[in-house]
C-alpha positions in Angstrom: 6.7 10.4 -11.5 3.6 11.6 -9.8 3.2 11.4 -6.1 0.0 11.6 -5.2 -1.9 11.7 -2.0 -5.8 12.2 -2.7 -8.2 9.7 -4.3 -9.8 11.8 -6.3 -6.3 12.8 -7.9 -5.2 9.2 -8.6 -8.5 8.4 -10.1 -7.9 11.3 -12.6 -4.2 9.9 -13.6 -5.3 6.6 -13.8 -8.0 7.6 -16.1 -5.8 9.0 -18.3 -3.7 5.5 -18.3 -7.0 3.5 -19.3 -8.1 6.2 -22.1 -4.6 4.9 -23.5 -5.6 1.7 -23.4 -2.7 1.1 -20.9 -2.6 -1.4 -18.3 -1.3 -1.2 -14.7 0.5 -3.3 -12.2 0.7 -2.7 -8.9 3.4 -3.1 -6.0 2.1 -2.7 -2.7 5.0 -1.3 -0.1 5.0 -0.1 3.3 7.9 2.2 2.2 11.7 1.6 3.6 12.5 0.7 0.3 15.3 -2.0 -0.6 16.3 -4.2 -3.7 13.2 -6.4 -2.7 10.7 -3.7 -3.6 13.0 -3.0 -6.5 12.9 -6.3 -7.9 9.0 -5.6 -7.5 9.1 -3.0 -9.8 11.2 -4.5 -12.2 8.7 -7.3 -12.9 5.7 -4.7 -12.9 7.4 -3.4 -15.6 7.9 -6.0 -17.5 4.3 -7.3 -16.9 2.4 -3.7 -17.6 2.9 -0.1 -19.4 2.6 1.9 -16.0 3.8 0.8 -12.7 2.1 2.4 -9.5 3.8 1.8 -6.1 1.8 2.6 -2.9 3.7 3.3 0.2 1.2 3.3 3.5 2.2 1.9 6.6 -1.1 0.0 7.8 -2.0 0.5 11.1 -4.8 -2.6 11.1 -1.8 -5.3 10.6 -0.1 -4.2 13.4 -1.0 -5.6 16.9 -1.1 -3.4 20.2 2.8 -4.5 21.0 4.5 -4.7 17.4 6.6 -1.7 15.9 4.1 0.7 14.1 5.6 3.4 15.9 9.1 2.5 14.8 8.1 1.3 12.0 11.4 2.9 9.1 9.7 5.7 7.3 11.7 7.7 4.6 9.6 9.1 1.9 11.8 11.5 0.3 14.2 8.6 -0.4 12.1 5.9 -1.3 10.8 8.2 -3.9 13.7 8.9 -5.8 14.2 5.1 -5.9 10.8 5.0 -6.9 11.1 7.6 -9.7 15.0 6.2 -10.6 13.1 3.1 -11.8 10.9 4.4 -14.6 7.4 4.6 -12.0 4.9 6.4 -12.8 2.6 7.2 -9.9 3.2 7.2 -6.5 0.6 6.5 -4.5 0.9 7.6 -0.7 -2.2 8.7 1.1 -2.5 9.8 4.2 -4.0 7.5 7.1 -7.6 9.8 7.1 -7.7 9.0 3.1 -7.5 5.4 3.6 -9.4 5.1 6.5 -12.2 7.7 6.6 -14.1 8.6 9.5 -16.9 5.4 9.7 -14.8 3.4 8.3 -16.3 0.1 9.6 -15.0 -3.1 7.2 -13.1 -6.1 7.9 -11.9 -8.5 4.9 -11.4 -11.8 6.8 -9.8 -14.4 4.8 -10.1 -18.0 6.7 -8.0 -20.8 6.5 -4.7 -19.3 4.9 -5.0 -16.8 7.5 -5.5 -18.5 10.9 -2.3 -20.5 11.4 1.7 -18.9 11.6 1.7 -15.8 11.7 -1.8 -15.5 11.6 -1.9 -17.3 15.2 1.1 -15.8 16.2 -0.1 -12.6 15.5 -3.7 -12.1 15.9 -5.6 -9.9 13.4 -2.8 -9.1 11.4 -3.8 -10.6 8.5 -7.3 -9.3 8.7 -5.3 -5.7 8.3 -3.1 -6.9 5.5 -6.4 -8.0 3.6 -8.7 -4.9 4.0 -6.0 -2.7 3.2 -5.0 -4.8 0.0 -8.9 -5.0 -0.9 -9.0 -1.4 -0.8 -5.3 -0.9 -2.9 -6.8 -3.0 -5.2 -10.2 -0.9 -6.0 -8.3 2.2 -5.5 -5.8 1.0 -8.6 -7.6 -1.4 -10.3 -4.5 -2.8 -11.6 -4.3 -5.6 -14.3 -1.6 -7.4 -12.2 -0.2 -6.6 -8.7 2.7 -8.1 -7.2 4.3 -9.4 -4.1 7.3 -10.7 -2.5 7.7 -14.2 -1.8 9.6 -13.7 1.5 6.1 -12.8 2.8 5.0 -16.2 1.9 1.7 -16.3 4.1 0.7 -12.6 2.7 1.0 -13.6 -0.9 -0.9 -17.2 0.1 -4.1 -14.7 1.9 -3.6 -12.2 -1.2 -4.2 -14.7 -4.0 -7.0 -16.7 -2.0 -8.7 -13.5 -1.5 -8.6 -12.2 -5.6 -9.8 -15.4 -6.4 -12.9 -15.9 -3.9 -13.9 -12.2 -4.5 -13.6 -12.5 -8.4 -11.3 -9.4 -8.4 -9.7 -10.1 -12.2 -6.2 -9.0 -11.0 -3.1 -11.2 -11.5 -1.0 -12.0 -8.7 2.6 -12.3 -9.2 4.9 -13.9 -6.8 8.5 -12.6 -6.9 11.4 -14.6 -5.7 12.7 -13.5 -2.2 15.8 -11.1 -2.5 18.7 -12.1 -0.3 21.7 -10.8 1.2 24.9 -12.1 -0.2 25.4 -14.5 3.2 21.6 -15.6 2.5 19.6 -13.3 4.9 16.6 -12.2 3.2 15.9 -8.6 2.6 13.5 -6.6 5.0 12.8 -3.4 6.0 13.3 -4.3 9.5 16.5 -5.7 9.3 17.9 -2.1 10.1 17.0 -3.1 13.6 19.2 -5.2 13.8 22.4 -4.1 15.4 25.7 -5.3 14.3 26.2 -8.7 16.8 22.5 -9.6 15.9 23.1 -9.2 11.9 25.8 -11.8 12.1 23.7 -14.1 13.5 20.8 -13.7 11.8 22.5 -15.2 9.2 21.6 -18.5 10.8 17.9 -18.8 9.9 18.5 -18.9 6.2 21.3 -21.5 7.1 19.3 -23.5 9.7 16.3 -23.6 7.1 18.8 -24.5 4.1 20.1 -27.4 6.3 16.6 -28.8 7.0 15.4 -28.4 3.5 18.5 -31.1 2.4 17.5 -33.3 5.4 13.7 -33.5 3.9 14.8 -33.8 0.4 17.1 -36.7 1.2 14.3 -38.7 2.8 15.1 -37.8 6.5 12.3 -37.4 9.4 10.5 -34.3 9.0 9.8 -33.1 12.7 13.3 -34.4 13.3 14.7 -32.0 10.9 12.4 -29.3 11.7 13.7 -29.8 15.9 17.4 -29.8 14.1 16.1 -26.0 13.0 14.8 -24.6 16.0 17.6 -25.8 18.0 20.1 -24.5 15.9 18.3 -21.0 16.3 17.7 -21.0 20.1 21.8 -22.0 20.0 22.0 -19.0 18.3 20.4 -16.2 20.8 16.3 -16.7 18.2 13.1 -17.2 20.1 11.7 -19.1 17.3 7.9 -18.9 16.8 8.0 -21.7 14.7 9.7 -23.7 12.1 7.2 -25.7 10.2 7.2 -27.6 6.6 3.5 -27.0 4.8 1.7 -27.3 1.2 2.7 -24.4 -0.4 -1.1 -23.4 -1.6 -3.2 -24.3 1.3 -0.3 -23.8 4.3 -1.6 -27.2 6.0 0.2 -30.4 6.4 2.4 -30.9 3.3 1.3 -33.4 1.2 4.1 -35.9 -0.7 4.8 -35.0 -4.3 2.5 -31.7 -3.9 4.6 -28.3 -4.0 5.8 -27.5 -0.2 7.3 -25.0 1.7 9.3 -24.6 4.4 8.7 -21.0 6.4 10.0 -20.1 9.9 10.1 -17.4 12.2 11.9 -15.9 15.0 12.8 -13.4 17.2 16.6 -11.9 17.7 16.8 -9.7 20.0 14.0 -6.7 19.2 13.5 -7.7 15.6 11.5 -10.3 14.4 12.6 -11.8 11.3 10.7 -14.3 8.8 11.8 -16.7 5.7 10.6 -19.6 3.7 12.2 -21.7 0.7 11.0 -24.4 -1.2 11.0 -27.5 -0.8 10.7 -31.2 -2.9 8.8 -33.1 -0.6 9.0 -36.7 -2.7 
């Protein structure tokens, strides 16, 4: 596996990919690697000949109070994970590489942006777009994928590749769970040992308001059945919400929806979303 840290390098080892005639897919990371990203990778290899991972933790996505500083970094080891797995290049530039002197665009994408997280966290999905836009004509991949647990992410990735006419497949991968249900993330090192058996509860709280929707019950009744169930639990839940699963507006019956939530326990903020059959 290369690791690589200068454009001009990865534009000279992906050149050499596309005199082969040999696709790419991408898997964009912040690093802190777990079987999430793994499962990533797995499908990239499936999908495409070479596999490039980027690891760059993205300043613009986080806010003046959120954990950029804290933020798990662990190269070395991510790399050998990285390399374990049959991938080819990494791809880890340095914050000046990405963001060179002058550096002066914003990819705003509306709508799919502006409610959840994106109004819980102000301009973070304005980060999460430029810096994707710029993975994206760094690699020029044939098909990049995401994670599902980052349901809103994947929703203001594919909206974006379509409206800009960028050619590139986005793949969804099913969200990678503990084996009590607690979806993987980076940040749930944070958590210390009392908080990680509760956080247990969200995936549990969700599960049980996903049955009461799918058996015909009240929707905001079962979604207030969620959050208190959390705030029993020591959350501070943000929000626990039911929406169409393309647009992230009101669900609409017998259209593909989506239940996501999140919430706060203790330092760590943790986010989830399963489908839902919304008859």
């Amino acid at each position: 596996m290369q690791i690589i840290r200068r454009l001009e390098a990865l534009r000279e080892a992906l050149a050499a990919f596309a005199e082969a005639g040999e696709a790419v897919a991408l898997v964009p990371t912040m690093g802190a690697l777990h079987a999430g990203h793994m499962a990533l990778v797995d499908a990239g290899r499936r999908l495409a000949p070479r596999v490039v991972v980027s690891i760059f933790v993205n300043p613009k996505q986080f806010g003046p109070n959120e954990d950029l500083a804290r933020y798990p970094r662990r190269e070395a080891t991510d790399a050998q994970m990285l390399s374990d797995a049959g991938v080819d290049i990494l791809w880890a530039p340095e914050i000046e590489e990405m963001y060179p002197s002058g550096f002066a665009t914003n990819v705003s994408v509306a709508g799919v942006s502006e409610v959840l997280d994106g109004a819980h966290r102000p301009g973070h999905f304005d980060g999460v777009a430029t810096v994707v836009a710029k993975l994206f004509g760094q690699v020029r991949p044939a098909v990049a994928l995401f994670g599902e647990k980052d349901f809103q992410q994947l929703a203001v990735v594919r909206r974006m590749t379509a409206d800009l006419d960028l050619g590139i497949e986005i793949v969804g991968v099913p969200t990678q769970r503990e084996d009590d249900g607690l979806a993987l993330s980076s940040r749930n090192i944070y958590l210390d040992q009392a908080e990680r058996a509760r956080a247990v509860t969200l995936p549990r709280a969700m599960g049980e308001a996903k049955r009461a929707i799918e058996r015909g019950d009240d929707v905001a009744t079962a979604l207030s059945a969620a959050i208190a169930t959390l705030t029993r639990a020591g959350f501070e839940p943000d929000y626990v919400t039911l929406v169409q699963a393309d647009t992230l507006r009101d669900p609409v019956r017998g259209e593909p929806a989506r239940l996501l939530a999140a919430a706060r326990l203790g330092s760590t903020r943790l986010i989830d979303n399963i489908a839902v059959e919304f008859e």
